[in-house]
C-alpha positions in Angstrom: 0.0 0.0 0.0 1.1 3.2 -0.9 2.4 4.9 2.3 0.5 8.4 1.6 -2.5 7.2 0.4 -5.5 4.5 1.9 -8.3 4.0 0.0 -11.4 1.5 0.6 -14.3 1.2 -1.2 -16.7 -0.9 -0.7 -20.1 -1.5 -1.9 -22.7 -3.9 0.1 -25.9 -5.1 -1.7 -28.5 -6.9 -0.5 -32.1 -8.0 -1.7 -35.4 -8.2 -0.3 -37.9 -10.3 -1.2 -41.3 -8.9 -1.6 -44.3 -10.6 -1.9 -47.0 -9.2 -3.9 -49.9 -7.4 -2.3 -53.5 -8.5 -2.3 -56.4 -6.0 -2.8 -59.5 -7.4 -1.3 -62.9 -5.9 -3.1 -65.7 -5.7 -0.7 -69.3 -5.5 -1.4 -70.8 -2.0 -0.3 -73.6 -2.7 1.8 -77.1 -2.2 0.6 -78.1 -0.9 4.1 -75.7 2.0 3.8 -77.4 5.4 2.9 -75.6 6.8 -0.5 -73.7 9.4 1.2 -72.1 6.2 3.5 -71.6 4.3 0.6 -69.2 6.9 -1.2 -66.9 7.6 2.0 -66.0 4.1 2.4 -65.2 3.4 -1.0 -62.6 6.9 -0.3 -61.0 5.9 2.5 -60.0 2.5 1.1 -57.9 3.9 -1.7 -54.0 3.4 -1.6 -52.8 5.7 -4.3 -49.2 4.7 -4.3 -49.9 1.0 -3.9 -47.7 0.2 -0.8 -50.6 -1.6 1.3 -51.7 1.4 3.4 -54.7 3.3 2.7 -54.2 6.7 2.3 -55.8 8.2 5.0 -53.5 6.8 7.4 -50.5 7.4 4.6 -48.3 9.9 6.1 -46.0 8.8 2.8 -48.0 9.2 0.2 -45.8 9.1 -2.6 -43.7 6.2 -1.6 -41.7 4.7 -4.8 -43.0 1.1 -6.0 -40.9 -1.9 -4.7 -39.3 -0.8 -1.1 -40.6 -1.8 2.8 -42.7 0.4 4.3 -43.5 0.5 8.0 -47.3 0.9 9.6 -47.3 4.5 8.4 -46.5 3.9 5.1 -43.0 5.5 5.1 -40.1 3.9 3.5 -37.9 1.4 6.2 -34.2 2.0 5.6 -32.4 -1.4 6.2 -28.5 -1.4 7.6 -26.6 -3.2 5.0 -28.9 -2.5 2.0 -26.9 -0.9 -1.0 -24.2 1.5 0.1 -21.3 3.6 -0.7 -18.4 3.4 1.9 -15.3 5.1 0.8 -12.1 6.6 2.4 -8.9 8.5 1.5 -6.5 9.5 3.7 -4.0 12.7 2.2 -1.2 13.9 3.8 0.8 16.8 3.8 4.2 18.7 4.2 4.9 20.4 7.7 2.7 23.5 8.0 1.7 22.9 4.3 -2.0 23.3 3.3 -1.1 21.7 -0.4 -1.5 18.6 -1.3 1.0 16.3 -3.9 -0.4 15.3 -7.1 0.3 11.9 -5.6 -3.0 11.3 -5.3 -4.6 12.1 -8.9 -5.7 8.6 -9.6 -7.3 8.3 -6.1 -8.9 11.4 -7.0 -10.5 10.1 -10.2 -11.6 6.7 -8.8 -13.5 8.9 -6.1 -15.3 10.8 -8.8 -16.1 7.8 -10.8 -17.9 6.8 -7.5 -19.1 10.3 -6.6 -21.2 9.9 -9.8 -22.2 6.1 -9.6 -24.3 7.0 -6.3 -25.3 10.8 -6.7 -26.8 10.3 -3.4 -23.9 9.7 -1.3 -22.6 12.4 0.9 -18.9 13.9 1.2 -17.2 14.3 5.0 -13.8 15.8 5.0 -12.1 16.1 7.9 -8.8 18.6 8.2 -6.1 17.6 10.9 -3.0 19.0 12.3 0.2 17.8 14.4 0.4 19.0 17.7 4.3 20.1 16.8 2.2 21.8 14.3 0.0 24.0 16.6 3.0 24.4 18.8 5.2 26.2 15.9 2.2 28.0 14.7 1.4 29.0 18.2 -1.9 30.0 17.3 -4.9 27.8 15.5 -4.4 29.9 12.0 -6.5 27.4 10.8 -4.3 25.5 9.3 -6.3 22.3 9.5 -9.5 24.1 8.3 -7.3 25.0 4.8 -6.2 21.2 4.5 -10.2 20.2 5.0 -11.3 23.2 2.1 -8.1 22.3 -0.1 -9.6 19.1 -1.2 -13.2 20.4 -0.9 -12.2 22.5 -3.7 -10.1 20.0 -5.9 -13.3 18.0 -5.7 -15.7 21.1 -6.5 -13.3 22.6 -9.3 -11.8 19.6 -11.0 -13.4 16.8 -10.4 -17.1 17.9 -10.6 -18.5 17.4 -7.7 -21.5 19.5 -6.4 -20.5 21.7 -3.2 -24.4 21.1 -1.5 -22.7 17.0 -1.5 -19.3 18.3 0.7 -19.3 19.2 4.5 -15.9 20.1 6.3 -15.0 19.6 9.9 -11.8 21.1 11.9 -10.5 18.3 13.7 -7.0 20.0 15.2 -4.9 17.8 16.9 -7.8 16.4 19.0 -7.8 13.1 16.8 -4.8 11.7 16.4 -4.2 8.7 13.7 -4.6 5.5 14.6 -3.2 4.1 11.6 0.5 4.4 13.3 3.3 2.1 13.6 4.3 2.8 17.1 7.7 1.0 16.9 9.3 4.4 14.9 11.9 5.7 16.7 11.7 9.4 15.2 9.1 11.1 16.6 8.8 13.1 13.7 7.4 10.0 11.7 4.4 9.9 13.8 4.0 13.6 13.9 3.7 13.6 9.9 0.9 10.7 10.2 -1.8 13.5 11.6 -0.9 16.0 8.6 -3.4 14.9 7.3 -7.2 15.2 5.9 -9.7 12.5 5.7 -12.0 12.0 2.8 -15.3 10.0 3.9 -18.1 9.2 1.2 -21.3 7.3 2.2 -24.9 6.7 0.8 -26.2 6.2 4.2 -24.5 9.0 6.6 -26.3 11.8 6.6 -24.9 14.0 8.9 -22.6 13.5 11.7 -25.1 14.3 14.6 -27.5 11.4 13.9 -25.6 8.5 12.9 -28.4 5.5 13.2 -26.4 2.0 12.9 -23.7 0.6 15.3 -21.2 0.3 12.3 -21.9 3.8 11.5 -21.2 5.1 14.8 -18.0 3.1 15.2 -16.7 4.6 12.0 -17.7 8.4 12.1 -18.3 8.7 15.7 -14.9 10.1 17.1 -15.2 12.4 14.5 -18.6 13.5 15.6 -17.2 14.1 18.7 -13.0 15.4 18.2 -14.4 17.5 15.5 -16.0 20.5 14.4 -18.4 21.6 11.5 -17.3 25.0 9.6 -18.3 24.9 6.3 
């Protein structure tokens, strides 16, 4: 693997069988005045066809061919199709730019980016602590690492700016991808120089993350990190 550079992508599909559903005619009853006779046959209509009547529908324009629960509403299922991807960019000491190292990372991510034009973007910017200590001050540094590839993705690769959010991690999250055995300090120090690119179908937004597996993989960011852009 290339040192500078870790990239997973993965894509989980799954399929759900549905069985069909059966629409029962009743008989309006003769006994019924008129007026009776026209409100029932009303309030059992299911305009989009997902088994519940519509005035109980609170989702009334569900898509054909997907679960819905007792209100009618479509059930999102952990593990259904999904986008999971990850790139981790590093940087020079007290640099903001990025090496053109990564251009074929880049690409694959837009080629992804446009497979699922659902998925959100999460970049997180970090910093070394000798970092902050020789900057003295935040200057942001981390923040311009997070809107550096923000913008490579908005300006070269295509990729809609509503799809990105950017969080200012600091030094609050060191990497755990570190090979404690180095004896120069300074190779561990260049490990959190870095930004990390997160892409996902199913994450929405960082301060409602539904599914244990979600949790586990954005949660110390939710919580080492903050949202600027």
């Amino acid at each position: 693997m290339n040192k500078n550079f870790y990239l997973a992508s993965t894509v989980f599909c799954s399929s759900l069988a549905l069985s069909a559903c059966q629409t029962t005619t009743t008989a309006l009853s003769k006994e019924l005045p008129q007026y009776e006779n026209i409100r029932t046959m009303q309030a059992e209509i299911d305009s989009d066809g997902d088994g519940v009547l519509d005035d109980i529908d609170e989702c009334p324009e569900t898509p054909p061919n997907v679960v819905v629960d007792a209100k009618g509403c479509e059930i999102i299922i952990e593990g259904g199709e999904a986008l999971e991807m990850e790139l981790h960019g590093f940087f020079a000491l007290l640099s903001s730019r990025l090496i053109n190292t990564y251009d074929k990372e880049f690409a694959k991510i837009e080629e992804k980016l446009n497979e699922y034009p659902d998925a959100n973007v999460f970049i997180f910017g970090h910093l070394s602590s000798n970092e902050l200590a020789l900057l003295k001050t935040n200057d942001n540094l981390s923040r311009q690492r997070a809107v550096t590839i923000k913008n490579r993705l908005i300006t070269e690769h295509h990729i809609e700016s509503d799809r990105i959010t950017t969080y200012d991690c600091l030094d609050r999250y060191p990497s755990t991808n570190i090979d404690l055995s180095y004896d120069n300090p300074e190779q561990i120090e260049s490990k959190n120089r870095r930004v990390v690119l997160k892409a996902s179908r199913q994450v929405k937004n960082l301060s409602n993350l539904k599914y244990a597996g979600d949790r586990e993989s954005y949660g110390k960011y939710a919580k080492h990190c903050e949202l600027f852009e």
